[in-house]
C-alpha positions as CSV (number, residue, x, y, z in Angstrom):
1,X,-97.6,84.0,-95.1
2,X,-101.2,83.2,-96.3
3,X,-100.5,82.3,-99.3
4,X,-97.5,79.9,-98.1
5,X,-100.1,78.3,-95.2
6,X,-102.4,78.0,-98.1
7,X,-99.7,75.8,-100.3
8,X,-98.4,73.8,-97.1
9,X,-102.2,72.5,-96.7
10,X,-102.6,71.8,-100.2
11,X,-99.2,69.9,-100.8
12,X,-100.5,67.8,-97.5
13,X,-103.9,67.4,-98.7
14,X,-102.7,66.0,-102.5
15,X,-100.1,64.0,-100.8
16,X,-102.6,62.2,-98.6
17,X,-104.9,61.7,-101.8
18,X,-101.9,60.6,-103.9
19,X,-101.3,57.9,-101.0
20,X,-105.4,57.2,-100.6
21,X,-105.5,56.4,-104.5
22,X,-101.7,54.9,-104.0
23,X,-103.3,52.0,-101.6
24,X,-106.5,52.0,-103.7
25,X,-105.1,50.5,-106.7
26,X,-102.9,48.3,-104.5
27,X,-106.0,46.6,-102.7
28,X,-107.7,46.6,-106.2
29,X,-104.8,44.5,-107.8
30,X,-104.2,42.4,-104.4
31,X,-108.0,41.6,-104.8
32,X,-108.3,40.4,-108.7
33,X,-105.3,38.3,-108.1
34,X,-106.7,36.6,-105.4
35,X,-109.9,35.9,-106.8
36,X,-108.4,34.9,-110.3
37,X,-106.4,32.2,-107.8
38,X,-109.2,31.6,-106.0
39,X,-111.0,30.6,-109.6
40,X,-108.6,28.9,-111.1
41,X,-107.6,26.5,-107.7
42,X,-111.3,25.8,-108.2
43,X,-111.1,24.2,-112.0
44,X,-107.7,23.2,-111.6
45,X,-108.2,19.3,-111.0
46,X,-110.8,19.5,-114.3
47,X,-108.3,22.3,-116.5
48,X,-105.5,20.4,-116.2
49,X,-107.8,18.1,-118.2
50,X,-108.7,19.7,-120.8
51,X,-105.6,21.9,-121.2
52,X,-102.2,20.0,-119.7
53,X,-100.4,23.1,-119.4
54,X,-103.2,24.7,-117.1
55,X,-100.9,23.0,-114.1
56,X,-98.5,25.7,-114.5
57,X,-100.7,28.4,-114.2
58,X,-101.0,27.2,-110.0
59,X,-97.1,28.6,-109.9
60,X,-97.9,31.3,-112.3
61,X,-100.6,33.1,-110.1
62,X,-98.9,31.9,-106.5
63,X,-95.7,34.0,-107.6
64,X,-98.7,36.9,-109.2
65,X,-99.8,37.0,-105.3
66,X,-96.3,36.9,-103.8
67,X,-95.2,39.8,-105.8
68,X,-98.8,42.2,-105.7
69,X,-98.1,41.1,-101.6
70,X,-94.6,42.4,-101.2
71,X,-95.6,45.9,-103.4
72,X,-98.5,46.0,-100.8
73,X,-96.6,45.9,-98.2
74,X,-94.0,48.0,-99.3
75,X,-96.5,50.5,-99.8
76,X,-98.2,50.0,-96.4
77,X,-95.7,48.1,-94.0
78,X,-97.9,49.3,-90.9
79,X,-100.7,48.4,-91.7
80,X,-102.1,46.5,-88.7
81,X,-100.3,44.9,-85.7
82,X,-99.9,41.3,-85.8
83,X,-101.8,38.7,-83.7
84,X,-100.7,35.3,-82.9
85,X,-102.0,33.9,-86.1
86,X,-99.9,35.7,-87.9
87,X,-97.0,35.3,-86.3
88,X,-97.3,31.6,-86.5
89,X,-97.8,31.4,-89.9
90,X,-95.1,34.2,-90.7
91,X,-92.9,31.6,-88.9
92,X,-93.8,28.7,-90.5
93,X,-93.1,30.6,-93.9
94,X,-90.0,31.2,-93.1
95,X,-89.7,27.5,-91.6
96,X,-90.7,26.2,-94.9
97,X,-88.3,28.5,-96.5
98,X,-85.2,27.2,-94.4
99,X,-86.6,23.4,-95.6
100,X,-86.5,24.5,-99.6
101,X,-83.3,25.3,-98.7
102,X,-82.2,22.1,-97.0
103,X,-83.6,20.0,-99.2
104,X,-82.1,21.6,-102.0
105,X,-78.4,21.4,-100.0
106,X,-79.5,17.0,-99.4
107,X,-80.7,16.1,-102.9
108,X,-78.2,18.7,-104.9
109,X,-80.9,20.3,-106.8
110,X,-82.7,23.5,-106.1
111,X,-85.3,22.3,-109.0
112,X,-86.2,19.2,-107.2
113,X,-86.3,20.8,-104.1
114,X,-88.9,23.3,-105.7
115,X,-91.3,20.6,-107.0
116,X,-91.5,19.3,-103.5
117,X,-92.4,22.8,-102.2
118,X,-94.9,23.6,-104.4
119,X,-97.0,20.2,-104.4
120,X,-98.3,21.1,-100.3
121,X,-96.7,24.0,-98.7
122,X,-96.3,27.1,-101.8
123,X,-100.0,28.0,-101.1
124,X,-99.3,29.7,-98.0
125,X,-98.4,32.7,-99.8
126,X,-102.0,33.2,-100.2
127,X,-102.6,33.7,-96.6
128,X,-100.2,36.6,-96.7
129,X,-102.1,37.8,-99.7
130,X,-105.8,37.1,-98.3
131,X,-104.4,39.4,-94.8
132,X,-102.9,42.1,-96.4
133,X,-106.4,43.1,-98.5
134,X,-107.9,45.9,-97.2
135,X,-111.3,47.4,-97.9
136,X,-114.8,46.1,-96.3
137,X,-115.8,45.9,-100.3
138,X,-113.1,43.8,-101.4
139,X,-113.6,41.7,-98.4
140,X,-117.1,41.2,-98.7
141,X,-116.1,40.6,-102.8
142,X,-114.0,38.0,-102.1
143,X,-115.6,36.3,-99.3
144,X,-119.2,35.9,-101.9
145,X,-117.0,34.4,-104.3
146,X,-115.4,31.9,-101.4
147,X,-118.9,30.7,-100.6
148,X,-120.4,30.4,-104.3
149,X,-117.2,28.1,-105.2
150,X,-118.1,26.1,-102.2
151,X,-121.7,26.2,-103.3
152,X,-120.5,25.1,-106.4
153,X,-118.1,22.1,-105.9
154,X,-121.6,20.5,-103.4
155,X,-124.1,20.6,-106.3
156,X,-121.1,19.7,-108.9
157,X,-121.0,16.5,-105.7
158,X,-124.6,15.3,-106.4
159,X,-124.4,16.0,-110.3
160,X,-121.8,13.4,-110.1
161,X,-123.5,11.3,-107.8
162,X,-126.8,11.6,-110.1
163,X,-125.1,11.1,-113.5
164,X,-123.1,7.7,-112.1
165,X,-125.7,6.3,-109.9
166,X,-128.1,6.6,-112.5
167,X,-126.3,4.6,-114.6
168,X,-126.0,7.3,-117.3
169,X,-122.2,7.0,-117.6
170,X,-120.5,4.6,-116.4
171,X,-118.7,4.1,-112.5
172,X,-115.1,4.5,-113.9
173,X,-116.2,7.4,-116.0
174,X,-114.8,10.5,-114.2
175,X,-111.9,8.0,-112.5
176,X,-110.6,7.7,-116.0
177,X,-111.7,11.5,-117.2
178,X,-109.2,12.8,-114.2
179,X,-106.3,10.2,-114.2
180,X,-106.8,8.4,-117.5
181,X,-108.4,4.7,-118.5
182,X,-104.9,3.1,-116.9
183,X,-105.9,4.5,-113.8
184,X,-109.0,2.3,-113.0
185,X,-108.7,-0.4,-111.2
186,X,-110.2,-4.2,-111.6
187,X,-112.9,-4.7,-110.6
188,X,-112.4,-7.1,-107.6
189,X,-109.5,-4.2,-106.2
190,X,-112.1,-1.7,-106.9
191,X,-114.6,-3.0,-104.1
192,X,-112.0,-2.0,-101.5
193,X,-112.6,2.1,-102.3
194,X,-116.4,1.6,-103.0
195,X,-119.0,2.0,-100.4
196,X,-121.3,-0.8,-100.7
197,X,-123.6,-0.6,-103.7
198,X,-123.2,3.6,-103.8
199,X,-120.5,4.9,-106.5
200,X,-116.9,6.2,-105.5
201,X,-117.7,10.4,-106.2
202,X,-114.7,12.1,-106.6
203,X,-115.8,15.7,-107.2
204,X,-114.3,18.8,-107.6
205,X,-110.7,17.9,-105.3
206,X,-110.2,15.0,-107.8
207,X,-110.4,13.0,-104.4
208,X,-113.6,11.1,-102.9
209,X,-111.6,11.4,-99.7
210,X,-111.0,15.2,-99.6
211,X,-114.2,16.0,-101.4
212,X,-116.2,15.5,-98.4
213,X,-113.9,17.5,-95.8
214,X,-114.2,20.5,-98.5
215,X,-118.0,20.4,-98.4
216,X,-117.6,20.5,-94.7
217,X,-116.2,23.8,-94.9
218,X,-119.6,25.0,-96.4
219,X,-121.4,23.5,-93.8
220,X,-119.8,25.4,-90.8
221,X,-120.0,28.5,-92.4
222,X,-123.1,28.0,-93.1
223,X,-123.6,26.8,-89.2
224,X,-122.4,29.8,-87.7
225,X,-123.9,32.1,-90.5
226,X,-124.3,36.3,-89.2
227,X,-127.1,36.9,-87.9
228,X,-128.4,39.8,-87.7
229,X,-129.5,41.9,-84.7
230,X,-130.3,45.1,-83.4
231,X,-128.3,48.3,-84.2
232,X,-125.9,45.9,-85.8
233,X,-125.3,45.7,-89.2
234,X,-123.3,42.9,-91.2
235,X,-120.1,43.3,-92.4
236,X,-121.1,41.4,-96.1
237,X,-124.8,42.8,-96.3
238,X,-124.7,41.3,-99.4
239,X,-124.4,37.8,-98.4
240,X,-128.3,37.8,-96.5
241,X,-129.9,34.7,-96.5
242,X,-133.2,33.9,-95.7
243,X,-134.9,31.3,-93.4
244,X,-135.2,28.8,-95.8
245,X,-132.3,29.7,-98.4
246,X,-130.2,28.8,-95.5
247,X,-132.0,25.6,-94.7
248,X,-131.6,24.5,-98.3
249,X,-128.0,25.6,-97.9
250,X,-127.4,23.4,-94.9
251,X,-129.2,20.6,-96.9
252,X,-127.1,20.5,-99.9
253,X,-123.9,20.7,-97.6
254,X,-125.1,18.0,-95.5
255,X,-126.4,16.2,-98.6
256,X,-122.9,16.7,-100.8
257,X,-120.4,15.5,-97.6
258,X,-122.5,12.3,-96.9
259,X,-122.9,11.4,-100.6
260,X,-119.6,12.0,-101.4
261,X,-118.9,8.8,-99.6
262,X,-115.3,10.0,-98.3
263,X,-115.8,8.0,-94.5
264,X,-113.0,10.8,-93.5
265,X,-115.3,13.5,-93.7
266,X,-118.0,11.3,-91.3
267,X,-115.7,11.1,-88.6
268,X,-114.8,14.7,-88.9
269,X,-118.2,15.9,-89.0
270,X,-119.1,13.6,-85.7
271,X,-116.1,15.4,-84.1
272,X,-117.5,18.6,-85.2
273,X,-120.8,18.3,-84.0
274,X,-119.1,17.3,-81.3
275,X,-117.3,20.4,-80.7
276,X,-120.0,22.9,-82.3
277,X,-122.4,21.3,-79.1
278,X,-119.7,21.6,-76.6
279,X,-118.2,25.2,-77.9
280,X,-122.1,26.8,-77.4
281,X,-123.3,28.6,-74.3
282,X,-126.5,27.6,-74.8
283,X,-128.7,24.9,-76.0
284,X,-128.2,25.1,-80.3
285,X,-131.6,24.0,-82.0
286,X,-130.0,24.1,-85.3
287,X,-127.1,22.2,-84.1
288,X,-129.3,19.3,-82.8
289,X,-131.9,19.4,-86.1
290,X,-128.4,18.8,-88.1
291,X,-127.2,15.6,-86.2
292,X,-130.6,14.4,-86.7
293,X,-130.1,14.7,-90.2
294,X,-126.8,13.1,-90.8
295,X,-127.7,10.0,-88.5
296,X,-130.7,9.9,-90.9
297,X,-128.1,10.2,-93.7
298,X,-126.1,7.3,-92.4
299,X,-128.6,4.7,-91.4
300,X,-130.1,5.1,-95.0
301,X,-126.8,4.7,-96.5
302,X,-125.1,2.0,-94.3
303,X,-128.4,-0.2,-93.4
304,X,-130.2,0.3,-96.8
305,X,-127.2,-1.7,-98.4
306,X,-127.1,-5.6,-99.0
307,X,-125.8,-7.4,-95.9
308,X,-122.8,-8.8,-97.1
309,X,-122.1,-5.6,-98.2
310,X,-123.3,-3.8,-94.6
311,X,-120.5,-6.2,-92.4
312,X,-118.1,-5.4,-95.0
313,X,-118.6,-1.6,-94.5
314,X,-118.4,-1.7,-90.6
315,X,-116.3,-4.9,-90.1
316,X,-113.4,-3.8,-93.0
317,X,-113.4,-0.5,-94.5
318,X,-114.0,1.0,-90.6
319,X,-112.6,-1.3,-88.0
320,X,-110.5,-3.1,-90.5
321,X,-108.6,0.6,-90.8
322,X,-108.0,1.4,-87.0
323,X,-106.0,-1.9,-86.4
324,X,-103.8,-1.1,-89.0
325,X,-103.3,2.5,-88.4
326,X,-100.9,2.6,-86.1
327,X,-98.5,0.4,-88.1
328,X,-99.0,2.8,-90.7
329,X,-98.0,5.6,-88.3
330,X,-95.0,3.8,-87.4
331,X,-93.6,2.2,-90.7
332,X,-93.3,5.9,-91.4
333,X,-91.7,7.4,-88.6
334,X,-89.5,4.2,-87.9
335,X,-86.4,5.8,-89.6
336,X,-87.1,9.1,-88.9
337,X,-87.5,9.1,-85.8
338,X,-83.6,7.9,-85.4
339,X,-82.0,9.5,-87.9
340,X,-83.5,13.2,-88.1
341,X,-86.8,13.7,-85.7
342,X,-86.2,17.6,-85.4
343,X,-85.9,18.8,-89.2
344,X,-86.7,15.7,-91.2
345,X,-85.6,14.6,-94.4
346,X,-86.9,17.4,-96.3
347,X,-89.3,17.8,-99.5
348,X,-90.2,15.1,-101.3
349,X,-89.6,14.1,-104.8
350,X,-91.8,11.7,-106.7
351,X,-89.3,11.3,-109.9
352,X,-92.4,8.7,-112.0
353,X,-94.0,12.4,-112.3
354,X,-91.6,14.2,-113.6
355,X,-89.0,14.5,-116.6
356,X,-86.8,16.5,-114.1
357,X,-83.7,14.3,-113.7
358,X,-82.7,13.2,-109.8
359,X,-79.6,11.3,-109.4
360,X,-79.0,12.4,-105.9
361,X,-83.0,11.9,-104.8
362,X,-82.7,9.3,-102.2
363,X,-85.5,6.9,-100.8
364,X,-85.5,9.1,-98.2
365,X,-87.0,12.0,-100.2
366,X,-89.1,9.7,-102.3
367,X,-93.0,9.3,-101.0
368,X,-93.7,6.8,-98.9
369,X,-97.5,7.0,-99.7
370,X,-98.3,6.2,-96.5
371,X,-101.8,7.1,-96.4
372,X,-101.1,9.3,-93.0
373,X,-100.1,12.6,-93.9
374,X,-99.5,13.9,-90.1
375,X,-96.5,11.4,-90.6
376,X,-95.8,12.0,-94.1
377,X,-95.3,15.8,-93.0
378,X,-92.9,14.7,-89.8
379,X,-91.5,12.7,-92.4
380,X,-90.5,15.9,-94.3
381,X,-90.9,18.8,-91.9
382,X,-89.5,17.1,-88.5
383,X,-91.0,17.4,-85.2
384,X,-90.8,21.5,-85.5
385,X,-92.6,21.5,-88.7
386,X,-95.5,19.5,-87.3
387,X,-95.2,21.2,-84.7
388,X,-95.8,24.9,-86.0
389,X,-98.6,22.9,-88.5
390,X,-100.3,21.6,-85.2
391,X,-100.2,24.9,-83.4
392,X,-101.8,26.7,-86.3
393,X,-104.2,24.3,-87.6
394,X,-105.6,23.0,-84.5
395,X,-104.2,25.0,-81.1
396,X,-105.1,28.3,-82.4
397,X,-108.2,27.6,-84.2
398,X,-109.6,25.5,-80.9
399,X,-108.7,28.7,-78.3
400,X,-110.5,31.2,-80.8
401,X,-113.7,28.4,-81.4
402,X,-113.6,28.4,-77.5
403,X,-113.3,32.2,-76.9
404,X,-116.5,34.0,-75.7
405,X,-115.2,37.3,-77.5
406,X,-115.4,36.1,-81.0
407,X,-117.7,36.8,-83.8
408,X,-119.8,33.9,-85.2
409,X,-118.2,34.1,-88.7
410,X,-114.7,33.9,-86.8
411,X,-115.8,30.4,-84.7
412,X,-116.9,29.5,-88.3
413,X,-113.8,29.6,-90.2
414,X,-112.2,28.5,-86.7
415,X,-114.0,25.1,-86.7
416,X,-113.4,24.9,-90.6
417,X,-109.7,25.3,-90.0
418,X,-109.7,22.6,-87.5
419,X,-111.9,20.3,-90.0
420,X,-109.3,20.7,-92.4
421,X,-106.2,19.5,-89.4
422,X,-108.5,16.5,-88.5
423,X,-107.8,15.3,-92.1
424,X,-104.2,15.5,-91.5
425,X,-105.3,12.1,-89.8
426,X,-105.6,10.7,-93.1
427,X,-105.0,11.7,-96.6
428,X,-103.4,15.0,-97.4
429,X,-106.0,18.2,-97.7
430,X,-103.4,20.6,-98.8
431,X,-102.6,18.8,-102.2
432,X,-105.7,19.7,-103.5
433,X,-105.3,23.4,-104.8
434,X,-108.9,23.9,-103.8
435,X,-108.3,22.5,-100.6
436,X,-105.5,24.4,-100.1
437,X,-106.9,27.8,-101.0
438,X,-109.7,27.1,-98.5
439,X,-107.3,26.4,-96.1
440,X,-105.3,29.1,-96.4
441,X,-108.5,31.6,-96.3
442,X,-109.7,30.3,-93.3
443,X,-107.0,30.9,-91.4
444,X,-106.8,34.6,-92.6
445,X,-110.5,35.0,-92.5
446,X,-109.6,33.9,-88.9
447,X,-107.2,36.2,-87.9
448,X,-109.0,39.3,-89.3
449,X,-111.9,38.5,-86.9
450,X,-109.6,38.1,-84.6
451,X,-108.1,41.3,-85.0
452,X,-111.3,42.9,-85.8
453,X,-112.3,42.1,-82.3
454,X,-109.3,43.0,-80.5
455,X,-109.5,46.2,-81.9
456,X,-113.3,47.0,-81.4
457,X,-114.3,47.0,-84.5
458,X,-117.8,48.6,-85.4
459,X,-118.8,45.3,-87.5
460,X,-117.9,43.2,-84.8
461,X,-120.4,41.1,-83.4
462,X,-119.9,38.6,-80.3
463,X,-121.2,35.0,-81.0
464,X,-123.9,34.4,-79.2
């Protein structure tokens, strides 16, 4: 009877360790396929450059994640309970799914519909990936590696900025590195992207316009950095920063979004500022020294120029654009809006970039480049897509920046997610790979502090 107790505890005790060192080696090959996609989103723009056939290794890793994902959770289907985060973006997976297929069913080509998917929307399967890791060390792993790619792409910003406004290679230079010499422009035409006498930067999103909403995601994380207190200790202890490390931080973030010259990323970071003064329960120093900064920023960028080039600035390139927005808003959803408003036209297919033929590709399912990507996606997605986009981008993100039970690096990635919607109001964020991986770890970086903090978690620490 002994000796049988003694083998019953045994079997249970190598059982449990077989499953311990089961979901061990699971987490461990969940976390080196995120951070490889994490790495290579980051060089993609630049790889693709130097090795054509890099693009392919965006699918190659996605469908690497989706796969380590599903043996995780087939492993571990319990493994937490889901919060409304989840749950939104589980159903606008499956959303997305259901469009794959009805595009493919419209334009009679699963391929087509593929290439459609993948250009915006196949990233999400890293937010699956990014919740399902487990382990405070691969956490705290991945999360140093987030913030030194971000850290990164701002001083790869004034490199850029350095190299063409000093004259030591010439304004066209990277426009032609990225999209080749037939890309530029003439020079009168050119006037229209530039701001004033300053060079077009285009850094590390290939984009000027989306260059400066990605260095704004350093800048609230760095904004609502951990602090910490006592008989609390940090969840990523490695990730201290001093006093002034953190200034400099906030400098170069602040420095990189304003000379990156994308006028998107000012508005968002006014609305910010906005909403990181109104989101506070009490009066926030830091908050105040950094709007001193960037109206600094912007008088010596805007009223150091010429002053041709100064009306030009405020009179065209600002004004100019609101009094044609909304008749860009509506030459997009003019058809739409009659013929399919709930479900869209589907995916769309831009056939001068690929070899893939498309008979059946309508104008319907071709891009309307129309500058407004809210539209362009209720152009695709329908009201229901937009919908689900809206509610997890911006509803969700806005309740949890809001919330008084919340951890600071939670309102963080919150307000970073909500960065990232604002530019909805303009050019697309979630065509840049590194965009979209930023995007897509927010919002799980989100929902685990949310979850953190509906469960009590020791590491939890209310925003103050």
């Amino acid at each position: 009877m002994d000796v049988s107790g003694t083998m019953n505890v045994s079997t249970v005790r190598s059982g449990r360790g077989e499953g311990a060192a089961r979901k061990g080696r699971s987490a461990y090959h969940l976390y080196w396929c995120l951070a490889a996609t994490l790495i290579v989103f980051f060089i993609y723009v630049y790889g693709q450059v130097v090795f054509p056939a890099f693009g392919y290794a965006k699918d190659f890793l996605l469908i690497v994640v989706a796969i380590a994902t599903l043996l995780d959770v087939l492993r571990c289907p319990f493994r937490w309970q889901p919060n409304r985060i989840d749950l939104c973006a589980g159903l606008l997976f499956l959303y997305l799914l259901l469009q794959l297929v009805y595009t493919a069913v419209r334009v009679e080509s699963l391929p087509v519909a593929y290439l459609g998917f993948r250009l915006d929307f196949m990233p999400i399967i890293l937010y699956f990936g990014f919740r399902r890791l487990e382990g405070e060390r691969y956490w705290c792993s991945l999360h140093r590696l987030f913030l030194v790619l971000l850290v990164m792409g701002a001083v790869l910003t004034l490199i850029e900025f350095v190299l063409t406004a000093g004259g030591f290679v010439g304004s066209d230079f990277f426009l032609d590195l990225l999209a080749g010499p037939e890309a530029s422009s003439p020079k009168g035409e050119r006037v229209l992207m530039a701001f004033g006498d300053l060079p077009r930067i285009y850094g590390i999103t290939g984009t000027p316009h989306i260059t400066g909403v990605y260095h704004l995601v350093l800048l609230v994380l760095l904004l609502y950095w951990p602090l910490p207190s006592r008989g609390q200790t940090l969840p990523v202890p490695s990730l201290r920063l001093g006093s002034l490390a953190l200034i400099l931080l906030l400098l170069l973030a602040v420095a990189a979004t304003m000379l990156s010259t994308s006028k998107t990323a000012w508005v968002i970071l006014a609305v910010m500022l906005a909403l990181l003064v109104l989101s506070q329960r009490r009066i926030d120093w830091k908050g105040i020294v950094l709007v001193a900064v960037v109206l600094a920023f912007l008088t010596v960028l805007v009223f150091g120029q010429e002053e041709a080039n100064k009306e030009f600035l405020l009179s065209v390139q600002f004004l100019g654009f609101l009094e044609i927005y909304y008749d860009l808003v509506s030459n997009a959803l003019e058809n739409v809006l009659e013929d399919s408003p709930v479900f869209g036209y589907g995916y769309e297919y831009d056939m001068q970039f690929s070899s893939l033929e498309a008979d059946n590709v309508t104008e319907q399912n071709q891009p309307l480049q129309s500058d407004i990507y809210f539209a362009e996606v209720f152009r695709m997605l329908g009201g229901a897509g937009l919908a689900l986009f809206a509610i997890l981008f911006g509803v969700l993100p806005l309740q949890l920046l809001f919330s008084r039970c919340c951890s600071r690096e939670g309102k963080g990635a919150a307000l970073g997610v909500l960065a990232i919607f604002l530019a909805f109001a303009h050019y697309s964020p979630l065509t840049s790979p590194v965009m979209a991986s930023a995007a897509w770890y927010l919002l799980a970086y989100m929902s685990r502090e949310w979850s953190l903090s509906l469960r009590g978690h020791p590491t939890f620490r209310k925003a103050a």
